[in-house]
PDB file as gemmi writes it, atoms N, CA and C in Angstrom:
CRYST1    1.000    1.000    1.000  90.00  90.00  90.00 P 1                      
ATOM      1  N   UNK A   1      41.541 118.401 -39.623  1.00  0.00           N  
ATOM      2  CA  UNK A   1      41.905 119.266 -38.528  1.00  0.00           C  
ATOM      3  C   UNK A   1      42.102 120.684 -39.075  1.00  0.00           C  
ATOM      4  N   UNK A   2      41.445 121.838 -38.649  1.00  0.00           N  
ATOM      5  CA  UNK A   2      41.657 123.006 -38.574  1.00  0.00           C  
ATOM      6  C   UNK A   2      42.864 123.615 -38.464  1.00  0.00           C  
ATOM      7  N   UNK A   3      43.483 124.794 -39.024  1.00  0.00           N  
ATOM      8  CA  UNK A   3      44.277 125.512 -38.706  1.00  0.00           C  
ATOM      9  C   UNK A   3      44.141 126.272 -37.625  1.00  0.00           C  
ATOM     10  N   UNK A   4      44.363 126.886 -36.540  1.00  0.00           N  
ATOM     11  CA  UNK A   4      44.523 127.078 -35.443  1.00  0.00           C  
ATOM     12  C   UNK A   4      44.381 128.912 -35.835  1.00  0.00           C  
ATOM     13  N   UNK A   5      43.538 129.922 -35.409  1.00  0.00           N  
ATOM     14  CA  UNK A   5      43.282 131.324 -35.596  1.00  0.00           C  
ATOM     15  C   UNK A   5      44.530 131.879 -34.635  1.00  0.00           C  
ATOM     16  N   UNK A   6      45.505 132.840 -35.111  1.00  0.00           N  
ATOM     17  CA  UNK A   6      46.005 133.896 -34.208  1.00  0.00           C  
ATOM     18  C   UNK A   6      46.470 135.335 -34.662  1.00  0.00           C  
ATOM     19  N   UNK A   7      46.160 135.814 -33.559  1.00  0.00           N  
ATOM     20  CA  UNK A   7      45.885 137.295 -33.523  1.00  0.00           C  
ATOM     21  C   UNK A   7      46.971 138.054 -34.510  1.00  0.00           C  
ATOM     22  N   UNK A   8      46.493 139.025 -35.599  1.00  0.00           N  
ATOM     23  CA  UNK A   8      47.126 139.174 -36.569  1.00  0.00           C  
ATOM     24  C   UNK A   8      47.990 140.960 -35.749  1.00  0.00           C  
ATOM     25  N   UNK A   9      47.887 140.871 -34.486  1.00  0.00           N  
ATOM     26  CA  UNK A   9      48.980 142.184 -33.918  1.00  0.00           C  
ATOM     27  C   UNK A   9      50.051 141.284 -32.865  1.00  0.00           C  
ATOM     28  N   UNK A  10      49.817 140.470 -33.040  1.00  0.00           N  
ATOM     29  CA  UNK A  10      50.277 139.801 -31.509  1.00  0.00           C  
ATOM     30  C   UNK A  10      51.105 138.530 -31.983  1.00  0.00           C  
ATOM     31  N   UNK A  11      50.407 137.719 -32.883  1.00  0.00           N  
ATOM     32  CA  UNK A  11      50.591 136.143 -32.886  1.00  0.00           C  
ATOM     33  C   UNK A  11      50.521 135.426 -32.703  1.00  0.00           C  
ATOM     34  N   UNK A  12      49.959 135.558 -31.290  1.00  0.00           N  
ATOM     35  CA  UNK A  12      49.075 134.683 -30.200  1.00  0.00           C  
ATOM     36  C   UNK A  12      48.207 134.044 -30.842  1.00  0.00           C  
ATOM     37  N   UNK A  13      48.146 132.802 -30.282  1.00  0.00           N  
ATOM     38  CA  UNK A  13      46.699 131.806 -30.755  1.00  0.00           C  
ATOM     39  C   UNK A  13      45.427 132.395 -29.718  1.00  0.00           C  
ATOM     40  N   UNK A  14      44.257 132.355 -30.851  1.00  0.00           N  
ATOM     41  CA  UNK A  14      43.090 132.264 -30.271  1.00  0.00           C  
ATOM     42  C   UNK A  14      42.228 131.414 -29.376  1.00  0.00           C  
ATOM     43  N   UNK A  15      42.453 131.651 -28.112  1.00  0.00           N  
ATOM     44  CA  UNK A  15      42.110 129.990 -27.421  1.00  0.00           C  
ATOM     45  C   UNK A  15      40.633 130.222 -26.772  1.00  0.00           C  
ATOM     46  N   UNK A  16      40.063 131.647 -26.718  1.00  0.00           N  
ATOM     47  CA  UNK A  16      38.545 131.286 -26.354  1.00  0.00           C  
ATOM     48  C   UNK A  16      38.026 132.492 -26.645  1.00  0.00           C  
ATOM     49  N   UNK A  17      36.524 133.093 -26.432  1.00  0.00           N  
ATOM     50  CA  UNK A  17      35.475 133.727 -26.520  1.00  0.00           C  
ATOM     51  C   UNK A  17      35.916 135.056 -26.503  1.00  0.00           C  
ATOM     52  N   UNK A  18      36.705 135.308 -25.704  1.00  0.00           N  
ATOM     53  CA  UNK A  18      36.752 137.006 -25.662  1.00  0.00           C  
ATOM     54  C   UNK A  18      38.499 137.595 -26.774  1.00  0.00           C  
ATOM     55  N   UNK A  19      39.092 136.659 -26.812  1.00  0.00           N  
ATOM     56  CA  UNK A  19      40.101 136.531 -27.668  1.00  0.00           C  
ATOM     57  C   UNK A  19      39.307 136.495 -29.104  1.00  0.00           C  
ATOM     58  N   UNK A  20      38.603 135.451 -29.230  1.00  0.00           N  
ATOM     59  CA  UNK A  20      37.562 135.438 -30.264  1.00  0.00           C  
ATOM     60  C   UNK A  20      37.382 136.868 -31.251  1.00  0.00           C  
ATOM     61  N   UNK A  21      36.902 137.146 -29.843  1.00  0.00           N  
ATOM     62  CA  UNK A  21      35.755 138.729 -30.589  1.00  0.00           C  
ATOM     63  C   UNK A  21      36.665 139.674 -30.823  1.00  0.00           C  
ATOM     64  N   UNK A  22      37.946 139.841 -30.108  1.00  0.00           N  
ATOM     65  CA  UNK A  22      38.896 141.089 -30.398  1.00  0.00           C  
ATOM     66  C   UNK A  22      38.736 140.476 -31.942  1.00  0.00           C  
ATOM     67  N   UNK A  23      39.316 139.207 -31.885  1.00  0.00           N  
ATOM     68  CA  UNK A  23      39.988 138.760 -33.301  1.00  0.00           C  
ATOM     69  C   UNK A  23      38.884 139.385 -34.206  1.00  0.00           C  
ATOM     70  N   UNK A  24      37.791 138.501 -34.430  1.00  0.00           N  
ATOM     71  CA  UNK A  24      36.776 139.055 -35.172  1.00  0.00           C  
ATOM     72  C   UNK A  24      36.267 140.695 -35.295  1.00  0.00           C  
ATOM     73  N   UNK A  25      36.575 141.515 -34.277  1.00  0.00           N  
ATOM     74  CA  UNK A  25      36.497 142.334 -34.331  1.00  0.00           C  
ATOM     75  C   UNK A  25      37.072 143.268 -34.940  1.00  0.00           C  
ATOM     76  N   UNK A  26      38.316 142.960 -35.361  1.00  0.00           N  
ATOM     77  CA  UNK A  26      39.743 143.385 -36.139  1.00  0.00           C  
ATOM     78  C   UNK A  26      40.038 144.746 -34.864  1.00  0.00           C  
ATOM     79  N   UNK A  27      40.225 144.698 -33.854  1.00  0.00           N  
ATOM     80  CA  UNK A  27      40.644 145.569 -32.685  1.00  0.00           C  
ATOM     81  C   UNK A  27      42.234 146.033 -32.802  1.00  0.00           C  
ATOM     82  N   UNK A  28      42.719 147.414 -33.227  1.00  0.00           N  
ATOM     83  CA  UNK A  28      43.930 147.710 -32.951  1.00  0.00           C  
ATOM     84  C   UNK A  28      44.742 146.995 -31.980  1.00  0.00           C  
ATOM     85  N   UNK A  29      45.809 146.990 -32.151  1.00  0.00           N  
ATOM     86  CA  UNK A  29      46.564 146.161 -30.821  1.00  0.00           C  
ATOM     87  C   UNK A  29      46.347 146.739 -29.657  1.00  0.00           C  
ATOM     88  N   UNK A  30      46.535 148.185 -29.424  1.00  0.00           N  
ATOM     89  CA  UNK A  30      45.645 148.728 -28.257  1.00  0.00           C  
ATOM     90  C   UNK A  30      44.169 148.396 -27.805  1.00  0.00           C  
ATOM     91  N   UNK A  31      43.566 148.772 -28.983  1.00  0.00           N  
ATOM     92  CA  UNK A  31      42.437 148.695 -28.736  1.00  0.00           C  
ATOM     93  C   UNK A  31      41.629 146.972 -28.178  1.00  0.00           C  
ATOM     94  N   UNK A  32      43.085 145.880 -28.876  1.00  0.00           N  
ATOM     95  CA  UNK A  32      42.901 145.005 -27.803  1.00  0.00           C  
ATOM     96  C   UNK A  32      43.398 144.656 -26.777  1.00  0.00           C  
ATOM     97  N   UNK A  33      44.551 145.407 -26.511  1.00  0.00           N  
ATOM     98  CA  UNK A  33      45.196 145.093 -25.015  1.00  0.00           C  
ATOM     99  C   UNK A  33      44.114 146.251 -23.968  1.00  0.00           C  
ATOM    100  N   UNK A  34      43.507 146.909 -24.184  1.00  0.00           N  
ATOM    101  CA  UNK A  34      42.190 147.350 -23.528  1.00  0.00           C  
ATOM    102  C   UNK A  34      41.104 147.160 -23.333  1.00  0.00           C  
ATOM    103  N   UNK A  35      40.666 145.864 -24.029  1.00  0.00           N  
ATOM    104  CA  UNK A  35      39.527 145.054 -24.244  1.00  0.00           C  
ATOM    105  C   UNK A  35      39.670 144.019 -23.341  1.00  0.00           C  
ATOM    106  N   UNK A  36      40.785 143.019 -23.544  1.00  0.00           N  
ATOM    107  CA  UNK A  36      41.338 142.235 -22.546  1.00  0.00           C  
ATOM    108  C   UNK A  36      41.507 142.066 -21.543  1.00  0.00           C  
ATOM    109  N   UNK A  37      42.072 143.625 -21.247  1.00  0.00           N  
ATOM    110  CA  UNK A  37      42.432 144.215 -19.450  1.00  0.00           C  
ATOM    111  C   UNK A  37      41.238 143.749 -18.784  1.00  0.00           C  
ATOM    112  N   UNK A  38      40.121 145.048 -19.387  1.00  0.00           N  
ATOM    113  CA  UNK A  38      39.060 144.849 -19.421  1.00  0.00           C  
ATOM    114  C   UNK A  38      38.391 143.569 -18.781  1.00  0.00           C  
ATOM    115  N   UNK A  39      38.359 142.665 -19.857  1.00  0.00           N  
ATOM    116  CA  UNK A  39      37.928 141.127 -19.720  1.00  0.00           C  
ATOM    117  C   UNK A  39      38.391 140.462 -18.442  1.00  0.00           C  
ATOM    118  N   UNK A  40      39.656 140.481 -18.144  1.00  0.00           N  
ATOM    119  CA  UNK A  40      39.959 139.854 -17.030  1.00  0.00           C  
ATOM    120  C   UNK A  40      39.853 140.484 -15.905  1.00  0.00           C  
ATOM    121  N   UNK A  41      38.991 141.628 -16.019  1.00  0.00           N  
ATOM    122  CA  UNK A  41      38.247 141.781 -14.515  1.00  0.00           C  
ATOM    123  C   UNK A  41      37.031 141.266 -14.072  1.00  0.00           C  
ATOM    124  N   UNK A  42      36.528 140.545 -15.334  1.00  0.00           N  
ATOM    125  CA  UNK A  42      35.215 139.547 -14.981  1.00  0.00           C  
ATOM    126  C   UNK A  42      34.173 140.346 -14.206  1.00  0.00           C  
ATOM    127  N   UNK A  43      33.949 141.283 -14.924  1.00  0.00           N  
ATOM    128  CA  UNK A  43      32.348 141.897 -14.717  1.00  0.00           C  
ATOM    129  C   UNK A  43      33.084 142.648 -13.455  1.00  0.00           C  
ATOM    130  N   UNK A  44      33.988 143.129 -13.423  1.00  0.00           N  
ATOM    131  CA  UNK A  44      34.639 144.116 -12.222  1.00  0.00           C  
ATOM    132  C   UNK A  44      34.745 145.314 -13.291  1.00  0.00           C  
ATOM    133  N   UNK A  45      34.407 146.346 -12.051  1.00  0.00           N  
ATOM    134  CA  UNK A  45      35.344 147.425 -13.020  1.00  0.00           C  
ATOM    135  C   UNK A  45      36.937 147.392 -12.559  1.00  0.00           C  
ATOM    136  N   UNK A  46      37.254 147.500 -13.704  1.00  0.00           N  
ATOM    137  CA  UNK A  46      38.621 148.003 -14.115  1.00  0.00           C  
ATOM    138  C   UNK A  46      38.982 149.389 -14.093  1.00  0.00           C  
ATOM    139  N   UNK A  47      40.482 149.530 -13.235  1.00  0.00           N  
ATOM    140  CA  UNK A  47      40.530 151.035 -12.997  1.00  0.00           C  
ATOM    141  C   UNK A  47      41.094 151.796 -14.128  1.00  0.00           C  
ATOM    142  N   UNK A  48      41.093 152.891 -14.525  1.00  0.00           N  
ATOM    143  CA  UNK A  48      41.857 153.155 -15.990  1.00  0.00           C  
ATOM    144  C   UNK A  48      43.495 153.264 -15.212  1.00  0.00           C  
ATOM    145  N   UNK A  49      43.725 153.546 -14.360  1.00  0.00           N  
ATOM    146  CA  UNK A  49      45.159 153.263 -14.388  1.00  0.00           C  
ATOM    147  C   UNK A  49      45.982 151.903 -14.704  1.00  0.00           C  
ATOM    148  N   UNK A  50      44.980 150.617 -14.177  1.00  0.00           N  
ATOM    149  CA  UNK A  50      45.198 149.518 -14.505  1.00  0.00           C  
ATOM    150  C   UNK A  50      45.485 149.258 -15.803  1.00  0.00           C  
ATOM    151  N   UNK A  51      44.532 149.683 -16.953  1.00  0.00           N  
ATOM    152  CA  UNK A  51      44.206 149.489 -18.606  1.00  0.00           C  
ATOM    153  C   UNK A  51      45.530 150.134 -18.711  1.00  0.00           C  
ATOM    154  N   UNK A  52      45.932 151.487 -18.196  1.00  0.00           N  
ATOM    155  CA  UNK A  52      47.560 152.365 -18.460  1.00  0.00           C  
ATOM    156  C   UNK A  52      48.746 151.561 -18.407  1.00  0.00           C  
ATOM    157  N   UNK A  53      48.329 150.537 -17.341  1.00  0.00           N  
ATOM    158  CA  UNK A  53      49.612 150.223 -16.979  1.00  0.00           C  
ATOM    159  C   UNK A  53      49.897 148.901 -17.990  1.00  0.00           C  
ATOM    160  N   UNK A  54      48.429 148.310 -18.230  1.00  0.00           N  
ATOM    161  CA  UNK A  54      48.782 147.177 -19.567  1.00  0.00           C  
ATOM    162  C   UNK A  54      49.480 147.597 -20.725  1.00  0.00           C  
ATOM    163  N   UNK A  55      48.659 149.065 -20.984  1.00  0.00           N  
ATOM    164  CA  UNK A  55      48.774 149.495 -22.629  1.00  0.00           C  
ATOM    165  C   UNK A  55      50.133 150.222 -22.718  1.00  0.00           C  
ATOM    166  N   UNK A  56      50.475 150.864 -21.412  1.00  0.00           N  
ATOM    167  CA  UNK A  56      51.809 151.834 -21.746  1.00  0.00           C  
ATOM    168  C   UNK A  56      52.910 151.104 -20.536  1.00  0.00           C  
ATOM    169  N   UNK A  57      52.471 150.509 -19.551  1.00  0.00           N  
ATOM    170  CA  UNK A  57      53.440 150.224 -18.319  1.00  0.00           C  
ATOM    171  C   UNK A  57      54.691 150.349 -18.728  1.00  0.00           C  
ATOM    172  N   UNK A  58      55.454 149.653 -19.726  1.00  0.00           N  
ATOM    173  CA  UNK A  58      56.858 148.522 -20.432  1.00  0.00           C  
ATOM    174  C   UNK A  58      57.378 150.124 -20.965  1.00  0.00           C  
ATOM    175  N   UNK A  59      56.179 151.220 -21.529  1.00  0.00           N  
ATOM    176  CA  UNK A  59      57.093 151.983 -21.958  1.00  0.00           C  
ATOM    177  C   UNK A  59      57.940 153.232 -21.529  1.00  0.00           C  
ATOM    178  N   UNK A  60      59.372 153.135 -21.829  1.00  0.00           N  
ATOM    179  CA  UNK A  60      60.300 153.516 -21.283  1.00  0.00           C  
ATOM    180  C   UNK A  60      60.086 155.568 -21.274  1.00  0.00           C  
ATOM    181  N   UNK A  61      58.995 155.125 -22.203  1.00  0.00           N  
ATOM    182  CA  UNK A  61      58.851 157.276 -22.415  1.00  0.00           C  
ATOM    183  C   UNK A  61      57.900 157.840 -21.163  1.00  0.00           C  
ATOM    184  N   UNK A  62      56.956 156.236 -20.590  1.00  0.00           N  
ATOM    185  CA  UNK A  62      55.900 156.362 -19.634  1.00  0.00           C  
ATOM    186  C   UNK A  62      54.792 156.624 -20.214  1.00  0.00           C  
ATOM    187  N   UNK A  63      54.605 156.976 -21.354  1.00  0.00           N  
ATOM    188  CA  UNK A  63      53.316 156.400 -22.099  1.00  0.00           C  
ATOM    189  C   UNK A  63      52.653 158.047 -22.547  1.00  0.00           C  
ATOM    190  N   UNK A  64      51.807 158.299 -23.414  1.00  0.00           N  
ATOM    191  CA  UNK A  64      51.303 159.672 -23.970  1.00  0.00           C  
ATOM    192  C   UNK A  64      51.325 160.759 -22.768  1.00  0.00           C  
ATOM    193  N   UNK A  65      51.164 161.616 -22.785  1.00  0.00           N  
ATOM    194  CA  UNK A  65      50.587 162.584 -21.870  1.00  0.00           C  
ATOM    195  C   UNK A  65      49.331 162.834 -21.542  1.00  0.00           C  
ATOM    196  N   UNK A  66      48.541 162.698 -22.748  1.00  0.00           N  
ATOM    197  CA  UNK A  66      47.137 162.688 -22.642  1.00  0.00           C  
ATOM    198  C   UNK A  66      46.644 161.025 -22.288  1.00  0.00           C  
ATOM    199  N   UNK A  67      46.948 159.947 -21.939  1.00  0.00           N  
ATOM    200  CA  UNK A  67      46.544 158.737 -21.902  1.00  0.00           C  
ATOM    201  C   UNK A  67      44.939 158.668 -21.593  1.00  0.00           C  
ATOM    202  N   UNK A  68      44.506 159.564 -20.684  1.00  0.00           N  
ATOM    203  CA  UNK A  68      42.755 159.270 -19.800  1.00  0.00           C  
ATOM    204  C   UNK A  68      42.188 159.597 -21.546  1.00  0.00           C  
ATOM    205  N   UNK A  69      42.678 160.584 -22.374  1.00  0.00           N  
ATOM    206  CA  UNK A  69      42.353 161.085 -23.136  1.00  0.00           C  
ATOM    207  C   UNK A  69      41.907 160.016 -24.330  1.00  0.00           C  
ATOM    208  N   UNK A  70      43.318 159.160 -24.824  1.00  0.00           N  
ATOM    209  CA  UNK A  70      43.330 158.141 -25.509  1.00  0.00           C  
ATOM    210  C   UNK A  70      42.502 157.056 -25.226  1.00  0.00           C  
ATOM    211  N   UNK A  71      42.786 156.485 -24.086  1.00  0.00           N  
ATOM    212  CA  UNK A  71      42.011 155.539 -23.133  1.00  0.00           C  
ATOM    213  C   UNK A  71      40.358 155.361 -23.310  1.00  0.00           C  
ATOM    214  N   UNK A  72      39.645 156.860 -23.454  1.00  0.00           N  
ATOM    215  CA  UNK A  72      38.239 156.837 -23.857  1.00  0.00           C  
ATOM    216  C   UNK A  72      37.930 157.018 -24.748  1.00  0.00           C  
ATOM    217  N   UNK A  73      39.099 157.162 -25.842  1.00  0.00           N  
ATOM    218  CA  UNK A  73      38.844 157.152 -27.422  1.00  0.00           C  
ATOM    219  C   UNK A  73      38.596 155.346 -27.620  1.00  0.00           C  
ATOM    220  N   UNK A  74      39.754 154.763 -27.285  1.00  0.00           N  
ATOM    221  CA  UNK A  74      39.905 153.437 -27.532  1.00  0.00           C  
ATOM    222  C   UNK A  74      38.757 152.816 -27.167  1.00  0.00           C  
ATOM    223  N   UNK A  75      37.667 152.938 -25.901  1.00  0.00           N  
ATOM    224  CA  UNK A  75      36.509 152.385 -25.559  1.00  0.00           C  
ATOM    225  C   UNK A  75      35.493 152.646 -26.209  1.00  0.00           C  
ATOM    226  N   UNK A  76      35.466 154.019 -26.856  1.00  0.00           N  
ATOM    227  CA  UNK A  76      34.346 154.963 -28.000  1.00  0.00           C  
ATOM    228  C   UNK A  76      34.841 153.864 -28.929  1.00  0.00           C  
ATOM    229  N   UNK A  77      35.794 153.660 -29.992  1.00  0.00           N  
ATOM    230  CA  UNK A  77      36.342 152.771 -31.162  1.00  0.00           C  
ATOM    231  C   UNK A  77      35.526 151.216 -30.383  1.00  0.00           C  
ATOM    232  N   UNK A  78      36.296 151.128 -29.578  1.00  0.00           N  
ATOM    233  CA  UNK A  78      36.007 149.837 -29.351  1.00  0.00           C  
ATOM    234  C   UNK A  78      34.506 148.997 -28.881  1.00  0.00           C  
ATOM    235  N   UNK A  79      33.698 149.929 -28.389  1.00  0.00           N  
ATOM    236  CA  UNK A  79      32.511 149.627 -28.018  1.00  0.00           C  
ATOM    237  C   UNK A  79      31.491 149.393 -29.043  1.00  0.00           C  
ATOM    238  N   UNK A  80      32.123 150.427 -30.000  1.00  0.00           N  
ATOM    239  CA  UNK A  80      31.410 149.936 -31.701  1.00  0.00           C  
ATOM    240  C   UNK A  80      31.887 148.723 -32.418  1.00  0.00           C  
ATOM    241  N   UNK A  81      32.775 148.514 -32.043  1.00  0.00           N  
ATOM    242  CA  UNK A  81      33.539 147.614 -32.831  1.00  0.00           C  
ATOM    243  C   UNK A  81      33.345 146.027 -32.016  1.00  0.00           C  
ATOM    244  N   UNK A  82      32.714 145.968 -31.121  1.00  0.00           N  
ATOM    245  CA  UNK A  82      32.236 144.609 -30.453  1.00  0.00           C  
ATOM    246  C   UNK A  82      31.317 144.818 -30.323  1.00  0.00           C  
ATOM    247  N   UNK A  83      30.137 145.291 -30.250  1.00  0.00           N  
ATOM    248  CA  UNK A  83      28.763 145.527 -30.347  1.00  0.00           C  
ATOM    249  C   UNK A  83      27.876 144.231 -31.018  1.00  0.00           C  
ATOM    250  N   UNK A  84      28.637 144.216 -32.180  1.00  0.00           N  
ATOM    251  CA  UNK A  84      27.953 143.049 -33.192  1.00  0.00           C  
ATOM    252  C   UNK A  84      28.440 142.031 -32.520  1.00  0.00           C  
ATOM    253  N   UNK A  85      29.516 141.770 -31.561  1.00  0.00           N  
ATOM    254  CA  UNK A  85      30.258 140.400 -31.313  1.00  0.00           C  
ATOM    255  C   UNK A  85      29.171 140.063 -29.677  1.00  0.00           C  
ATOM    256  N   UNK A  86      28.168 140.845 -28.920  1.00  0.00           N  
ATOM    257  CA  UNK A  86      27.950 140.600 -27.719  1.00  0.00           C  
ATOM    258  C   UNK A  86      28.207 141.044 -26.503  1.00  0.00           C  
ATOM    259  N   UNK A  87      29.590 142.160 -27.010  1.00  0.00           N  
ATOM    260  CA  UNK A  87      30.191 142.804 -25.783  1.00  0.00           C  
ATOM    261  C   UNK A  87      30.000 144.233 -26.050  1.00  0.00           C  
ATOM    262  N   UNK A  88      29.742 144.382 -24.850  1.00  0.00           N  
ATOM    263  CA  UNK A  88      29.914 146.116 -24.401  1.00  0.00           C  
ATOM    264  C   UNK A  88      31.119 146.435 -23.319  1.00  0.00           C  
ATOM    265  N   UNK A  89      31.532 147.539 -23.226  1.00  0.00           N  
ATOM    266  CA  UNK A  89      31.921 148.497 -22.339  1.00  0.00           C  
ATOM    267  C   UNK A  89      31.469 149.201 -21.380  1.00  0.00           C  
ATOM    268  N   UNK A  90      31.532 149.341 -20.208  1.00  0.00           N  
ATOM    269  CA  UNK A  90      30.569 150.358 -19.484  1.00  0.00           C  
ATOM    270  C   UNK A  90      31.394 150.918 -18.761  1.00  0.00           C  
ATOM    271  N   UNK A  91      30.836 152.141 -18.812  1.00  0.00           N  
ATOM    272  CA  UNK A  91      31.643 153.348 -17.837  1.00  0.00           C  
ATOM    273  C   UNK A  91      31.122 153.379 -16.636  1.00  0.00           C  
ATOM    274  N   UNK A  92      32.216 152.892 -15.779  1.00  0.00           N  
ATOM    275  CA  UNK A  92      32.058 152.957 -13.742  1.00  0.00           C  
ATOM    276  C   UNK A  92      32.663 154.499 -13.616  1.00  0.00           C  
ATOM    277  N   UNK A  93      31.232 155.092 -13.301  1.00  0.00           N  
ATOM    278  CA  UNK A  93      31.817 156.279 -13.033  1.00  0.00           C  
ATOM    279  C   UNK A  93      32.799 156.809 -11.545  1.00  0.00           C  
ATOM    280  N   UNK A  94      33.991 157.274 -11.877  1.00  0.00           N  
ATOM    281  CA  UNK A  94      34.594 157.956 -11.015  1.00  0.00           C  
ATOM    282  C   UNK A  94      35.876 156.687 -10.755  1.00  0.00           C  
ATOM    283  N   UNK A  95      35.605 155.304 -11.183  1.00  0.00           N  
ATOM    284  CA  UNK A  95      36.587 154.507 -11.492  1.00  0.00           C  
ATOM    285  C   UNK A  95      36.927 153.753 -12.478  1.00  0.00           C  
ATOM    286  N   UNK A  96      36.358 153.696 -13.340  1.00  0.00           N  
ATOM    287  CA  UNK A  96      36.905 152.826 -14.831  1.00  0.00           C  
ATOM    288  C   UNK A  96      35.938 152.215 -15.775  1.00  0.00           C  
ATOM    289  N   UNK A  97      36.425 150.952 -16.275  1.00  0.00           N  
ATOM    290  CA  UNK A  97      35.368 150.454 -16.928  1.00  0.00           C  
ATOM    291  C   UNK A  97      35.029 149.149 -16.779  1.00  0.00           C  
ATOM    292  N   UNK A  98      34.004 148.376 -17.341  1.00  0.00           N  
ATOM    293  CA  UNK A  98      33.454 146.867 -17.093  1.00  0.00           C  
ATOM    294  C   UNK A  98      32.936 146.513 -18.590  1.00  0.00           C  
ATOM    295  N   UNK A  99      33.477 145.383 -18.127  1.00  0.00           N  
ATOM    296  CA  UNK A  99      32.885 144.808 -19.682  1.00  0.00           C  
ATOM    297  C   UNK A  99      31.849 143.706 -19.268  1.00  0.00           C  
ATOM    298  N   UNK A 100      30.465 144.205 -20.287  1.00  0.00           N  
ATOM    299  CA  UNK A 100      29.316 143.770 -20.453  1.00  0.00           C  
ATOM    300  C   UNK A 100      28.723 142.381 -21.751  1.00  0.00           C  
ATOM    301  N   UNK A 101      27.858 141.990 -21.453  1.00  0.00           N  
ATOM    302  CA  UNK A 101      27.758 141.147 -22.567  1.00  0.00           C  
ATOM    303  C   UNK A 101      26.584 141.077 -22.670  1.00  0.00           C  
ATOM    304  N   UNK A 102      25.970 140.770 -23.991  1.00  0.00           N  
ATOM    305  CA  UNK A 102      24.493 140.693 -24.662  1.00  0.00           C  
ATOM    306  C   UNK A 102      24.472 139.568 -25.506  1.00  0.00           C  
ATOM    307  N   UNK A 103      23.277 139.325 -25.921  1.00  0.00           N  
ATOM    308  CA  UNK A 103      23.366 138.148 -27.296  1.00  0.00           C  
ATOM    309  C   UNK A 103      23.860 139.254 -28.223  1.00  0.00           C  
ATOM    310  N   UNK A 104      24.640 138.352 -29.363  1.00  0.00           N  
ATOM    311  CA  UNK A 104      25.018 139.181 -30.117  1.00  0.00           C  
ATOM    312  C   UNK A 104      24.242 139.069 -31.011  1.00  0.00           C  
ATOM    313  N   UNK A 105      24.141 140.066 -31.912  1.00  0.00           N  
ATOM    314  CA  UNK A 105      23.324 140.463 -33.192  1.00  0.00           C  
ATOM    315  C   UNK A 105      23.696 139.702 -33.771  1.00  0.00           C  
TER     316      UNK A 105                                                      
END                                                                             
């Protein structure tokens, strides 16, 4: 029996495919609580206030000032950084983003 994979920002066990690829991907903890958001809109776009409210909601400062700013850094990082795993990012213009999938390399 296997040892069981979990997420080395979180602790969480790895229980399927898109958890997977953050993992493999080595994704900042942001950069996977924005991947995720992401994911569970199931080929929806996702609004970036939504991704805000995952990545900063809890925090008590209300989160950067620049967030839209950060927000499309993290998808630039991150779109490279799952590329090899099958997934993309896509920009819904004028509302957010969607996550895409390919065979992976």
């Amino acid at each position: 029996m296997s040892a069981q994979k979990v997420c080395d920002c979180c602790g969480q066990p790895i229980i399927d495919g898109i958890e997977n690829a953050a993992y493999r991907a080595k994704l900042s903890p942001s950069e996977r609580q924005l991947f995720l958001a992401i994911a569970k809109g199931k080929g929806r776009a996702v609004t970036i206030q939504a991704i805000w409210t995952v990545i900063w909601g809890l925090d008590p400062n209300g989160g950067p000032d620049c967030a839209d700013n950060i927000i499309r850094r993290h998808v630039c990082v991150s779109r490279n950084k799952l590329r090899p795993f099958g997934f993309g990012i896509e920009n819904v213009r004028g509302v957010g983003y969607r996550l895409t999938t390919s065979e992976a390399a």
